[in-house]
gemmi code that builds the backbone of each chain (N, CA, C; Angstrom):
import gemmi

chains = {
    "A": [
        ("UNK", (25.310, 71.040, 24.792), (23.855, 71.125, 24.684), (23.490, 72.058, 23.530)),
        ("UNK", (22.503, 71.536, 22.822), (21.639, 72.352, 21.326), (21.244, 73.221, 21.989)),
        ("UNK", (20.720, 73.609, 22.912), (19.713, 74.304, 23.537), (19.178, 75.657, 22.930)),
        ("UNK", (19.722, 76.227, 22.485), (19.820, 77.171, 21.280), (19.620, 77.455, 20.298)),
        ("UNK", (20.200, 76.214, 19.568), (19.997, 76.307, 18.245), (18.722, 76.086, 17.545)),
        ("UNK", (17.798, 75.684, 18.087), (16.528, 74.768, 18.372), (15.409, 76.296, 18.586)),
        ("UNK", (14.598, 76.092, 17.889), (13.574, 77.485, 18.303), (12.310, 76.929, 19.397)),
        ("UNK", (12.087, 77.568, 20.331), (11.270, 76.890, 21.617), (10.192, 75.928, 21.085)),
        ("UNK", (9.334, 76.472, 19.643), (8.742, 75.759, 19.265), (8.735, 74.322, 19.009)),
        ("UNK", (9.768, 74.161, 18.642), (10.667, 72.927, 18.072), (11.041, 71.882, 19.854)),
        ("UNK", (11.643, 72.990, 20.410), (11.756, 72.020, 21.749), (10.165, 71.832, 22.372)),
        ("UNK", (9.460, 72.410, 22.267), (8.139, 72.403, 23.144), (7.152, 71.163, 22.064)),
        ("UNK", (7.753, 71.081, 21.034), (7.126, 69.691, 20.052), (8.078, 68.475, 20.471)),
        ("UNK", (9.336, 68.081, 20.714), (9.970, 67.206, 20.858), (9.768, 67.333, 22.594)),
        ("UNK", (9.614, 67.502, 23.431), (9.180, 67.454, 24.854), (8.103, 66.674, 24.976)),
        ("UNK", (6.644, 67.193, 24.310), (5.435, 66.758, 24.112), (5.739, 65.215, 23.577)),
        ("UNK", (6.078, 65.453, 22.612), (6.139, 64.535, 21.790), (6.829, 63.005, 22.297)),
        ("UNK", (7.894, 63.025, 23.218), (8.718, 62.382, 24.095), (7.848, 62.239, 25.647)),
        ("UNK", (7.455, 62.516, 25.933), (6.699, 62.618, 27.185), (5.112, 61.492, 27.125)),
        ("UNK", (4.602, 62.414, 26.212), (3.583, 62.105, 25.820), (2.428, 60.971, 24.615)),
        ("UNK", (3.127, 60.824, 23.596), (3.561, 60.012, 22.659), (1.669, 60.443, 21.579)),
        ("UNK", (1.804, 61.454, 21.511), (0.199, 62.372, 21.024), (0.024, 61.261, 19.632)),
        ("UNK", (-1.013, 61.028, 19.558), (-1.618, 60.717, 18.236), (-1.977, 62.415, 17.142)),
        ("UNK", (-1.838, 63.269, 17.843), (-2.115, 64.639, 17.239), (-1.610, 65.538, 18.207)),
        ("UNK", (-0.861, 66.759, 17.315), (-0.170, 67.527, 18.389), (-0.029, 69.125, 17.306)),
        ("UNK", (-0.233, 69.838, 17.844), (-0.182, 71.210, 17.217), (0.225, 72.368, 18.281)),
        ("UNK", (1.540, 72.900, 17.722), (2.096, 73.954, 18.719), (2.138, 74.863, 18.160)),
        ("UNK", (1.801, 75.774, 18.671), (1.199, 77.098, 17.572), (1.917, 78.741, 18.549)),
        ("UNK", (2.710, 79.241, 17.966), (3.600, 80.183, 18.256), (2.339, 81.490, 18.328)),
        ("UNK", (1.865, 81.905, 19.648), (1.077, 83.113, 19.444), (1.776, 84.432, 20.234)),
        ("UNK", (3.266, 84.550, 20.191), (4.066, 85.521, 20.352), (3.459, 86.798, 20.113)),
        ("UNK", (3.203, 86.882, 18.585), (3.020, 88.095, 18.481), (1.814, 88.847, 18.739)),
        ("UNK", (1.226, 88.068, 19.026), (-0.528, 88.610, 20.038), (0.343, 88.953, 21.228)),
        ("UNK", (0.888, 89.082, 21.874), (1.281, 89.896, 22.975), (2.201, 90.397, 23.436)),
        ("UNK", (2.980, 90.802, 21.982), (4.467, 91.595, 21.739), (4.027, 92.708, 22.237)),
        ("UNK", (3.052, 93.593, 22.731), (2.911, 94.720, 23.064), (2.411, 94.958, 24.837)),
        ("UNK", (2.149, 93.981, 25.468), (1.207, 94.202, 26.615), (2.235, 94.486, 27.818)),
        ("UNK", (1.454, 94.345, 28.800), (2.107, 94.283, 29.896), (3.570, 93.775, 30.247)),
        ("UNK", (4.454, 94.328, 31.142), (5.885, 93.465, 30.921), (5.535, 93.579, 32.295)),
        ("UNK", (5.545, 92.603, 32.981), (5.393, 92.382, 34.454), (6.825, 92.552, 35.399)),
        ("UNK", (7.139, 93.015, 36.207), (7.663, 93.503, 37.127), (8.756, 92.375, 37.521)),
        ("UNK", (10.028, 91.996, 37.413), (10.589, 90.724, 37.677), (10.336, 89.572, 36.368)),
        ("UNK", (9.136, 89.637, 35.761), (9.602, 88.854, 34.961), (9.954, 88.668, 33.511)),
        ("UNK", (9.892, 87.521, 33.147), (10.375, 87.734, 31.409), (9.613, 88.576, 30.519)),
        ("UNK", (11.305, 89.667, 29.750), (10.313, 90.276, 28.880), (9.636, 89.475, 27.642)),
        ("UNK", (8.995, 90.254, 26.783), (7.727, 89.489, 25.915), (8.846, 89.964, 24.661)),
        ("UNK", (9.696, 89.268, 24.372), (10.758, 89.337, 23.666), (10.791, 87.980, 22.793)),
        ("UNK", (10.362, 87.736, 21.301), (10.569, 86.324, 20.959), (9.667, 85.399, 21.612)),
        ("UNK", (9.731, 84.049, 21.204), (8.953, 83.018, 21.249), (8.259, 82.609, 23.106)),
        ("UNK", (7.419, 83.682, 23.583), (6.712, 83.731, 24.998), (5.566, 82.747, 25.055)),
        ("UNK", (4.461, 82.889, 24.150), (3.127, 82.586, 24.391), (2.724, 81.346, 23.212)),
        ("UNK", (2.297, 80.678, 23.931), (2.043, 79.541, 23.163), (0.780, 78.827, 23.069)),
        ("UNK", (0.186, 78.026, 21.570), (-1.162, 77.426, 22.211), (-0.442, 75.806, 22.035)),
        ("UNK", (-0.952, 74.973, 22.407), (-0.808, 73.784, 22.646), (-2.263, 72.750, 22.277)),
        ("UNK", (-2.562, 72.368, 21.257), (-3.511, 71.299, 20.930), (-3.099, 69.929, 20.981)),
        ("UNK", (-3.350, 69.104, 21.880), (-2.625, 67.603, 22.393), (-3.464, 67.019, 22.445)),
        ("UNK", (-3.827, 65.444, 21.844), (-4.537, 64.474, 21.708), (-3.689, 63.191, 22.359)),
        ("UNK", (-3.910, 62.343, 23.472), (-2.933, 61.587, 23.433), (-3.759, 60.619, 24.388)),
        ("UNK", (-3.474, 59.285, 24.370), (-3.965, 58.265, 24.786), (-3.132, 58.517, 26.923)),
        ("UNK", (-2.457, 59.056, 26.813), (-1.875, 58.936, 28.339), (-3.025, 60.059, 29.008)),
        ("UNK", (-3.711, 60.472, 28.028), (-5.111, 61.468, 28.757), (-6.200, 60.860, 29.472)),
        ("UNK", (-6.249, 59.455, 28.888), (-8.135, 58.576, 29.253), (-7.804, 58.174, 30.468)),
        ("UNK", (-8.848, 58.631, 31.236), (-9.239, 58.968, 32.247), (-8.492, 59.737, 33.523)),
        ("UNK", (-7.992, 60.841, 32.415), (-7.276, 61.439, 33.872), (-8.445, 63.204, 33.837)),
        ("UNK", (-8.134, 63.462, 34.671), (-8.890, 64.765, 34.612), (-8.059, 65.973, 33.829)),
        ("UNK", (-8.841, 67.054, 33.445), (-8.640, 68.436, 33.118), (-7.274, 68.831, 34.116)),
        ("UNK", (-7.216, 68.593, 35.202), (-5.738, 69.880, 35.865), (-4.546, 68.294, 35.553)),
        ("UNK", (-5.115, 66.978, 35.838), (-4.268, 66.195, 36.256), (-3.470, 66.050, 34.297)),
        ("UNK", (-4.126, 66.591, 33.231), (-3.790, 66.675, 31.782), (-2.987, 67.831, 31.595)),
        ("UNK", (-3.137, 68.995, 32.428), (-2.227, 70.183, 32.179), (-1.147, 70.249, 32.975)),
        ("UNK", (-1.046, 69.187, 33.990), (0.297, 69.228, 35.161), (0.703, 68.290, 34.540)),
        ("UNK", (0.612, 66.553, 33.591), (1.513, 65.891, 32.623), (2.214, 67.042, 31.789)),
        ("UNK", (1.296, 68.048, 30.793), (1.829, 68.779, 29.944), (2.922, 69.953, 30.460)),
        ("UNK", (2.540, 70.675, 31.779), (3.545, 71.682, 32.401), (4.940, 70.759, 32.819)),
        ("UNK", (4.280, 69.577, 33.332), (5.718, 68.595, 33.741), (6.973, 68.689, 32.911)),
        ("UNK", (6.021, 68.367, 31.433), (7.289, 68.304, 30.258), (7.327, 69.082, 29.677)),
        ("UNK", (7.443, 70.225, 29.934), (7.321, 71.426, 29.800), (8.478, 72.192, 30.606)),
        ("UNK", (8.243, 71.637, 31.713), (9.084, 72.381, 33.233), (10.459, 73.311, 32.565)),
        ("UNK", (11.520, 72.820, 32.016), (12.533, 73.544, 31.944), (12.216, 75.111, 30.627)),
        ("UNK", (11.106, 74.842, 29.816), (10.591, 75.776, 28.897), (9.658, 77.389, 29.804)),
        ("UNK", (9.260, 76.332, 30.924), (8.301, 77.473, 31.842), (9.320, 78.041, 32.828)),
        ("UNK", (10.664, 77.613, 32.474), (11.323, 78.357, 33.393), (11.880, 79.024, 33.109)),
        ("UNK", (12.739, 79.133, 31.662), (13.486, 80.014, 30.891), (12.879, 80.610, 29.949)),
        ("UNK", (11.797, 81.680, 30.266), (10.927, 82.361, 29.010), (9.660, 82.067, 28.268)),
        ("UNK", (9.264, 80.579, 28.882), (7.993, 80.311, 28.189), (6.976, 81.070, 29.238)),
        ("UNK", (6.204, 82.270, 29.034), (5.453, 83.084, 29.405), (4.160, 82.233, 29.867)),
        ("UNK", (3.573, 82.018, 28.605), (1.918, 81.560, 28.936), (1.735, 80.396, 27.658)),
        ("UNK", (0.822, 79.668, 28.434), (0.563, 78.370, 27.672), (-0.717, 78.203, 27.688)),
        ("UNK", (-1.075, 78.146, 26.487), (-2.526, 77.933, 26.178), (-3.087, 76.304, 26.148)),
        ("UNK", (-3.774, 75.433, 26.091), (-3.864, 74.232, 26.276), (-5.495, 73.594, 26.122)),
        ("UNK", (-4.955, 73.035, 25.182), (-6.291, 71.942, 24.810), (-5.682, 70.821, 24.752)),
        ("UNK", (-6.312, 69.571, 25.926), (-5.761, 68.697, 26.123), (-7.008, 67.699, 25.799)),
        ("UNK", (-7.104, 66.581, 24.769), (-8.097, 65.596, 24.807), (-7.165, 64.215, 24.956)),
        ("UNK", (-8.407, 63.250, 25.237), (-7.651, 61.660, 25.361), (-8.644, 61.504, 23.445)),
        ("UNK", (-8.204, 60.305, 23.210), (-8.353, 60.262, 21.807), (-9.995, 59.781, 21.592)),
        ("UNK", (-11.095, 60.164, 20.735), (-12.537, 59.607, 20.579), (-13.292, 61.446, 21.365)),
        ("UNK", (-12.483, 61.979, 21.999), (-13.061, 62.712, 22.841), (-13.147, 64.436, 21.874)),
    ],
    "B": [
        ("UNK", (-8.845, 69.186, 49.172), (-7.621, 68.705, 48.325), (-6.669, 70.062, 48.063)),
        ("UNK", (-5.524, 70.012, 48.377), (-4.664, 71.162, 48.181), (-3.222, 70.092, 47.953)),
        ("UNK", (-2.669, 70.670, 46.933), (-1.575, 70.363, 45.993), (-0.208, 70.945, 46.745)),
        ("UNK", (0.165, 71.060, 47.754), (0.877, 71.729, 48.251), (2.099, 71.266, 48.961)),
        ("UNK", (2.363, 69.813, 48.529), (3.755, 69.276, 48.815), (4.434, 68.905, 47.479)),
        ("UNK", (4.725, 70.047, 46.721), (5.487, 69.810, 45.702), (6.567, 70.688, 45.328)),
        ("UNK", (7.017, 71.360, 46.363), (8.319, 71.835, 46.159), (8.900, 71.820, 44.873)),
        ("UNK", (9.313, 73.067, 43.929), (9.772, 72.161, 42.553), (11.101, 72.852, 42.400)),
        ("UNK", (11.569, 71.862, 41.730), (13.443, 72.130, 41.264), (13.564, 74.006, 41.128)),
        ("UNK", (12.480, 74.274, 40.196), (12.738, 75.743, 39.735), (12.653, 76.892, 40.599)),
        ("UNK", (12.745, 76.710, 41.997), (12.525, 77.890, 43.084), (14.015, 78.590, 43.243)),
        ("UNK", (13.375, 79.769, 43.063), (15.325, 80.225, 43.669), (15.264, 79.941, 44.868)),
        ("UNK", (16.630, 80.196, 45.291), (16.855, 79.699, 46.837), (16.439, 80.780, 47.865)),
        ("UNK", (15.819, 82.104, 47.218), (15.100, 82.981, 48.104), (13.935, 82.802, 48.983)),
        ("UNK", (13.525, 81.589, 48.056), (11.989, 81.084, 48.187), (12.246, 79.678, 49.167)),
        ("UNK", (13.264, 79.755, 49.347), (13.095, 78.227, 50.235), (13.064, 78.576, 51.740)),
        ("UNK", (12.357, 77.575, 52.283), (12.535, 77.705, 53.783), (11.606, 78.725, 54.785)),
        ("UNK", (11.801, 79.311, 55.363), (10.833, 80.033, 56.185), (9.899, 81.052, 55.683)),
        ("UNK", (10.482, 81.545, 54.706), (9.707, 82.416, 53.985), (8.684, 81.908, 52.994)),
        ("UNK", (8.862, 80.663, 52.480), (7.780, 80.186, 51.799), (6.587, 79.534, 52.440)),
        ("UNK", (7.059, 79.072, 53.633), (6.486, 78.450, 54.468), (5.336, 79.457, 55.147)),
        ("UNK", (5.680, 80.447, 54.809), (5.270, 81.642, 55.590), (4.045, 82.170, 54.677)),
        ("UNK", (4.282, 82.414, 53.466), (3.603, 82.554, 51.951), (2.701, 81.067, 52.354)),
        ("UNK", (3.048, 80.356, 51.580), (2.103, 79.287, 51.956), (1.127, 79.183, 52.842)),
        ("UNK", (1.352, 79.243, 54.005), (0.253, 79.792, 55.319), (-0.488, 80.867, 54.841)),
        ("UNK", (-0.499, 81.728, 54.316), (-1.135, 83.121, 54.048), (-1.905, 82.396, 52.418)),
        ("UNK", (-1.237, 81.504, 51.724), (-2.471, 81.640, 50.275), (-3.592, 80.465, 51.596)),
        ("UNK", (-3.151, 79.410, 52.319), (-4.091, 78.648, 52.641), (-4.959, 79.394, 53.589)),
        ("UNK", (-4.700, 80.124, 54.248), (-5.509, 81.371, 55.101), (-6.538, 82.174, 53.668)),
        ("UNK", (-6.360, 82.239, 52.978), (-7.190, 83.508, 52.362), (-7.746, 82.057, 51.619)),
        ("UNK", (-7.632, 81.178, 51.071), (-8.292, 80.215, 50.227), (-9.695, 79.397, 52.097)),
        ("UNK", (-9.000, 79.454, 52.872), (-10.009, 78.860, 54.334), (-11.496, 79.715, 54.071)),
        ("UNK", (-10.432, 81.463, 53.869), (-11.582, 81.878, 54.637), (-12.315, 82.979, 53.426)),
        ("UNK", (-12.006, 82.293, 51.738), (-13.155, 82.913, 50.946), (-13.615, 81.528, 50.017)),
        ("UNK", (-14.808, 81.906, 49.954), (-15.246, 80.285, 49.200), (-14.353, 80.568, 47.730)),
        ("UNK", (-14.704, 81.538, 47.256), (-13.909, 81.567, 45.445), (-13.001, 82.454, 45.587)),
        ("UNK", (-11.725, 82.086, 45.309), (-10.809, 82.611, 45.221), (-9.852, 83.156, 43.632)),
        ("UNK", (-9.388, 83.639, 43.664), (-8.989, 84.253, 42.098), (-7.619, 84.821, 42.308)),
        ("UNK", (-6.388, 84.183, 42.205), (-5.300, 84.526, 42.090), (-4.912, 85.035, 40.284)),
        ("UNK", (-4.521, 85.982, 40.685), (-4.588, 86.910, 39.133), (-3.192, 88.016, 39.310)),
        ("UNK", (-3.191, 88.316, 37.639), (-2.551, 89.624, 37.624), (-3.413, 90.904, 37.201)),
        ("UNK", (-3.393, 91.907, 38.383), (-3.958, 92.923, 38.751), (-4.964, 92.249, 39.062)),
        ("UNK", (-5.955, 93.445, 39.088), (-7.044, 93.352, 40.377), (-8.576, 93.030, 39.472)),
        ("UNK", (-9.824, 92.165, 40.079), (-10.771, 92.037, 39.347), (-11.136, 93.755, 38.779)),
        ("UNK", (-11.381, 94.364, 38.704), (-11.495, 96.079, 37.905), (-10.660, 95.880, 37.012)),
        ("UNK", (-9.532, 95.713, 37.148), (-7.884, 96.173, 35.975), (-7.252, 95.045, 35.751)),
        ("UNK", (-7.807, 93.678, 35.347), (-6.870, 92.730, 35.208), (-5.080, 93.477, 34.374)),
        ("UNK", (-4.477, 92.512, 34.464), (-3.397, 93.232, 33.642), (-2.965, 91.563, 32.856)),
        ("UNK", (-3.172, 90.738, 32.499), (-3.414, 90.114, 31.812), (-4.723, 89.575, 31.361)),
        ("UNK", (-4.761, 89.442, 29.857), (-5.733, 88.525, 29.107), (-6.237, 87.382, 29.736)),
        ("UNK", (-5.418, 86.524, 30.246), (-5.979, 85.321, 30.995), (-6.722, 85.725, 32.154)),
        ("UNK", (-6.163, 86.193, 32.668), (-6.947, 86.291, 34.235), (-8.054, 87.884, 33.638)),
        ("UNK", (-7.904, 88.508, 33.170), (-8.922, 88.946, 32.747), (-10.614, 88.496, 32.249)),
        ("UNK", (-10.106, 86.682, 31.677), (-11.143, 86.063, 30.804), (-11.918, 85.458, 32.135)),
        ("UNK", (-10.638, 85.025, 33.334), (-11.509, 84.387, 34.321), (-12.363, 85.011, 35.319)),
        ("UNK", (-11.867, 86.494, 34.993), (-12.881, 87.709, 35.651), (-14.254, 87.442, 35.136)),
        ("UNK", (-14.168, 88.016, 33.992), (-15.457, 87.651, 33.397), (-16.373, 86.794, 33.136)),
        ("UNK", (-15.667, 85.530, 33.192), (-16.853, 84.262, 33.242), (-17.686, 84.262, 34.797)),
        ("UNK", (-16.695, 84.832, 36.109), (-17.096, 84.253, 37.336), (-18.073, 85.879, 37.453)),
        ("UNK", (-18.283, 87.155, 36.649), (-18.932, 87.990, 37.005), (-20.102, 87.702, 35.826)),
        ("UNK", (-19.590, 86.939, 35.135), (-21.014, 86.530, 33.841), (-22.544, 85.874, 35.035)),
        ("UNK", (-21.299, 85.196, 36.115), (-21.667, 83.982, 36.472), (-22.686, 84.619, 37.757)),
        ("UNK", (-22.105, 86.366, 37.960), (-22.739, 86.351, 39.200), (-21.918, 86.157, 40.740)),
        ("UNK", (-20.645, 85.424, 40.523), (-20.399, 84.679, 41.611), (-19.340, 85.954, 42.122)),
        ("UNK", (-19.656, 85.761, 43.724), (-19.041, 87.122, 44.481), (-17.189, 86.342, 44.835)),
        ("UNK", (-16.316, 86.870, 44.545), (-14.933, 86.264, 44.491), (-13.829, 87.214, 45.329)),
        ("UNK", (-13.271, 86.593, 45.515), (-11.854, 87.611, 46.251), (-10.833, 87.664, 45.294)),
        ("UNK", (-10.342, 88.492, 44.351), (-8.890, 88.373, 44.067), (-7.843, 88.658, 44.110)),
        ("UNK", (-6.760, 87.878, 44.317), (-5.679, 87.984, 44.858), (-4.773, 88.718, 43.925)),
        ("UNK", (-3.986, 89.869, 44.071), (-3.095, 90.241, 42.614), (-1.854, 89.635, 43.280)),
        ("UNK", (-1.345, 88.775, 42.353), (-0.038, 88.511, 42.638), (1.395, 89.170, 42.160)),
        ("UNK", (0.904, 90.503, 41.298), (1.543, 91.404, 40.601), (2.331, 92.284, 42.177)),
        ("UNK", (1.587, 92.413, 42.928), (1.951, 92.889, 44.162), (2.663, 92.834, 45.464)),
        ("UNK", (3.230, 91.293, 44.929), (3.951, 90.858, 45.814), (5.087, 89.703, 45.662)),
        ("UNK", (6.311, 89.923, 45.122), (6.674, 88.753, 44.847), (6.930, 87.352, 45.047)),
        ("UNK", (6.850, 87.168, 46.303), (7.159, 86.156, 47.150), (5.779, 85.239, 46.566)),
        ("UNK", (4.575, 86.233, 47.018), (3.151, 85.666, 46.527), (3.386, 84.842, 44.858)),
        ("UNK", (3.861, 85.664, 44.097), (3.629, 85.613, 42.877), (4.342, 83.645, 42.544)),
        ("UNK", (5.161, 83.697, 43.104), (6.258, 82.630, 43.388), (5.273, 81.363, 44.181)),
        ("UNK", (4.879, 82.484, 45.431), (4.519, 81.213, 46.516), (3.479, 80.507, 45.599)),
        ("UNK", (2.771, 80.935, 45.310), (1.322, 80.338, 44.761), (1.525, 79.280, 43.912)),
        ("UNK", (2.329, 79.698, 43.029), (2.790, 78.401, 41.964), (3.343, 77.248, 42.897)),
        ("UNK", (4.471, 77.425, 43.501), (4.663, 76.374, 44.725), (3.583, 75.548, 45.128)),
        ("UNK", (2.821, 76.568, 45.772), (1.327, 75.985, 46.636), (0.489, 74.786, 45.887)),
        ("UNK", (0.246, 75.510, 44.932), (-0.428, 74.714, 43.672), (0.132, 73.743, 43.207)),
        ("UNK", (1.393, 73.898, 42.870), (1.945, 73.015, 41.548), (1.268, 73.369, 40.216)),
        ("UNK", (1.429, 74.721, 39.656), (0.891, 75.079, 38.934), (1.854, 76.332, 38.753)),
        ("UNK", (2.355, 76.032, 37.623), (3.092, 77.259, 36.857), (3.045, 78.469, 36.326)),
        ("UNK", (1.628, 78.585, 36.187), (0.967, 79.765, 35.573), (-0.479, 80.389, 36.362)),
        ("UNK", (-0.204, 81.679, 36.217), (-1.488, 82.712, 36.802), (-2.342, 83.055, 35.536)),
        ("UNK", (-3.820, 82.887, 35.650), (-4.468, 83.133, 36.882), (-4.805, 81.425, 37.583)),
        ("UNK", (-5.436, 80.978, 38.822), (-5.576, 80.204, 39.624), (-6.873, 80.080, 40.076)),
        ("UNK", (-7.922, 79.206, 40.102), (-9.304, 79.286, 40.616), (-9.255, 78.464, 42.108)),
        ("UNK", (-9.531, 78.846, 43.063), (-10.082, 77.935, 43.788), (-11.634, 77.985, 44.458)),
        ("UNK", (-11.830, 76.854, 44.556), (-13.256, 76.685, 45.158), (-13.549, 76.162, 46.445)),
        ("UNK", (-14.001, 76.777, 47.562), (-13.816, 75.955, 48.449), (-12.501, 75.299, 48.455)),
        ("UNK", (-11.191, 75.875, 48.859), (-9.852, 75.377, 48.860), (-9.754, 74.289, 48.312)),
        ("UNK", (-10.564, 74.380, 47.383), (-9.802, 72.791, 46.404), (-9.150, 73.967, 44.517)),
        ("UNK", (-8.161, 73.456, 44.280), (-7.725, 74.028, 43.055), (-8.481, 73.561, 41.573)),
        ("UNK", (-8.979, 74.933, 41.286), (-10.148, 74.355, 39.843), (-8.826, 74.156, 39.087)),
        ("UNK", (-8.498, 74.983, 38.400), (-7.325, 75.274, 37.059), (-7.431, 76.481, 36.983)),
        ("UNK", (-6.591, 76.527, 36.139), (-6.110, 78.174, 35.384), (-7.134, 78.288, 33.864)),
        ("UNK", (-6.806, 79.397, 33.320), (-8.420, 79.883, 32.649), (-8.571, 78.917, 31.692)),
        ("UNK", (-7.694, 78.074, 30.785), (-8.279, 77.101, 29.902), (-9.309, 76.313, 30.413)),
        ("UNK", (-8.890, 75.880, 31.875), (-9.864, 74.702, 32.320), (-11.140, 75.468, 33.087)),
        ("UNK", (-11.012, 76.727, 33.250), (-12.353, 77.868, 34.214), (-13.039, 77.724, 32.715)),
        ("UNK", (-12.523, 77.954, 31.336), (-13.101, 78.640, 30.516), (-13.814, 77.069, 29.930)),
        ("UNK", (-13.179, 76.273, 29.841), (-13.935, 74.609, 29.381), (-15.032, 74.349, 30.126)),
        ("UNK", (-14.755, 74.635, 31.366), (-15.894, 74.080, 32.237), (-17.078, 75.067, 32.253)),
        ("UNK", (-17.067, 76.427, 32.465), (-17.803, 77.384, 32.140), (-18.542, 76.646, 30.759)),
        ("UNK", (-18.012, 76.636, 29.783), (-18.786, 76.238, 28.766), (-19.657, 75.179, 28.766)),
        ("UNK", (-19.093, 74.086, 29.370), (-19.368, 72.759, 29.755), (-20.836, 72.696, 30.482)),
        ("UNK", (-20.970, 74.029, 31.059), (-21.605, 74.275, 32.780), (-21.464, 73.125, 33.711)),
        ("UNK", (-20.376, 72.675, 33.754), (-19.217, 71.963, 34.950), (-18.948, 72.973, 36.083)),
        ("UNK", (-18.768, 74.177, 35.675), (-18.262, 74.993, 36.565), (-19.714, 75.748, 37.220)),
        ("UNK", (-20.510, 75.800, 37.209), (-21.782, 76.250, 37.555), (-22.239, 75.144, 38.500)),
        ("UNK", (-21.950, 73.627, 38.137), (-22.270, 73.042, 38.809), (-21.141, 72.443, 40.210)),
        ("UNK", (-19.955, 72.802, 39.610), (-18.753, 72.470, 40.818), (-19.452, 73.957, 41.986)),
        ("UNK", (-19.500, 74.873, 41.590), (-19.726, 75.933, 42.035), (-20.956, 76.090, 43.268)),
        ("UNK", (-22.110, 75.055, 42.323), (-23.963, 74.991, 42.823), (-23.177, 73.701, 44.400)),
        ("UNK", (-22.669, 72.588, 44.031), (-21.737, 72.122, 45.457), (-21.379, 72.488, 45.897)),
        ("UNK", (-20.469, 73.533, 45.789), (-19.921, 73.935, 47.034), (-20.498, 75.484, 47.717)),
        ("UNK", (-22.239, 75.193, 47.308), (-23.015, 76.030, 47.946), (-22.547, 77.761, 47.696)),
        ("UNK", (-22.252, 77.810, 46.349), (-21.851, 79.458, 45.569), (-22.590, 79.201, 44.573)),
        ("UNK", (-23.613, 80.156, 45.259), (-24.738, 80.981, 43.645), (-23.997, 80.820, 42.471)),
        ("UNK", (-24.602, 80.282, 41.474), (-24.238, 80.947, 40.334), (-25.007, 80.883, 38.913)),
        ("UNK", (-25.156, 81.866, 38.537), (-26.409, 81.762, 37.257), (-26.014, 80.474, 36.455)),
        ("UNK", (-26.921, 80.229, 35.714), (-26.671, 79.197, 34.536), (-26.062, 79.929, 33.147)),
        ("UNK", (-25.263, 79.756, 32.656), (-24.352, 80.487, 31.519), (-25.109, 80.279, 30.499)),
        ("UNK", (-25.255, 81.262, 30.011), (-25.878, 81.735, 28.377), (-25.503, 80.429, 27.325)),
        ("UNK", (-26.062, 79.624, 26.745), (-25.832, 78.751, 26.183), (-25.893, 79.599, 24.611)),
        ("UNK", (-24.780, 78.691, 23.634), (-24.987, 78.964, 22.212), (-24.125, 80.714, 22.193)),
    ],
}
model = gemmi.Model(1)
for chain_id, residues in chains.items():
    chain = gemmi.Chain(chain_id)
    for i, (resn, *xyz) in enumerate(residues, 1):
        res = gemmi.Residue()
        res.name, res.seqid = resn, gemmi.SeqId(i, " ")
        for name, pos in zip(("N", "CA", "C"), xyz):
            atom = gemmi.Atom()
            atom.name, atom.element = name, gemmi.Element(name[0])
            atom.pos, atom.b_iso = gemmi.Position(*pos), 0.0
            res.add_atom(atom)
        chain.add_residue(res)
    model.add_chain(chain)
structure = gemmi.Structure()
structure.add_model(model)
structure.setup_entities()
């Protein structure tokens, strides 16, 4: 497995991207906005690629709702939110919208 | 509507079985018996994250009287909730035990005044948000 070699960014675009099939997709590394804050108790430190925004346009959006668009995106996501992906920011549209 | 048969691959095995079951009973007990609920890190006064900090502020922009839950305080909680939900990330809105979203979708709808009006249903005051 690459799993490694690959910077989260890069896996969190080929996830999306495979899952989802976006007409527009922008993953935007906002790590260093919160290299300094809180380190919560048990969990991951804020070490490297944590916080992320996510801009997704994709036709598998029309007509689903707001949570039922961020549980597709956490879905393919799942193994990233488990090993260090901190917080995910998310703008999810269906396409015209 | 509660999201709460989704068990997911990523639980340690601490979390399985009686003890979650147990957690679980306790978020659906405190979601029964407050209309708005606010699962967060730290407390509405001291958020300790940005996110749940932002959803402080829209629901006190808003007026609306809330309970929040710190899940910084308990780990099992911190764990159970995501379980409960199916939702990976804190902070957590609920309304009338139905699950709004976490702050992207509090903060869309706030804007939207979606959330003023999910809110005006389920019979919780809430001002009309400053437009512009």
């Amino acid at each position: 497995m690459n799993h490694r070699a690959e910077s989260a960014k890069e896996r969190i675009t080929a996830a999306l991207k495979s899952a989802l099939t976006p007409v527009s997709l922008e993953v935007i590394d906002d790590s260093h906005r919160h290299a300094d804050h809180f380190v919560h108790p048990g969990g991951a430190g804020h070490q490297g690629e944590t916080h992320f925004t996510v801009k997704i346009v994709s036709p598998a959006f029309i007509g689903k709702s707001r949570v039922e668009r961020h549980r597709a995106i956490n879905e393919a996501l799942a193994r990233e939110l488990a090993t260090g992906l901190h917080a995910l920011a998310i703008h999810a549209k269906a396409p015209g919208e | 509507m509660i999201y709460n048969s989704h068990a997911r691959g990523t639980l340690n095995s601490a979390m399985k079985g009686s003890a979650m079951a147990s957690i679980h009973d306790q978020i659906q007990n405190v979601i029964n018996e407050n209309a708005v609920v606010l699962f967060m890190k730290g407390t509405p006064q001291a958020p300790q994250c940005g996110f749940s900090g932002q959803v402080v502020q829209i629901l006190n922009h808003l007026g609306v009287p809330f309970k929040g839950v710190n899940v910084l305080a308990d780990g099992e909680l911190r764990e159970g909730i995501k379980s409960f939900s199916n939702w990976p990330t804190i902070p957590q809105l609920y309304v009338k035990g139905e699950f709004v979203g976490g702050c992207d979708i509090v903060r869309e709808m706030f804007q939207s005044g979606e959330l003023t009006d999910q809110l005006g249903k389920a019979g919780v005051p809430a001002a009309q948000p400053a437009r512009g």
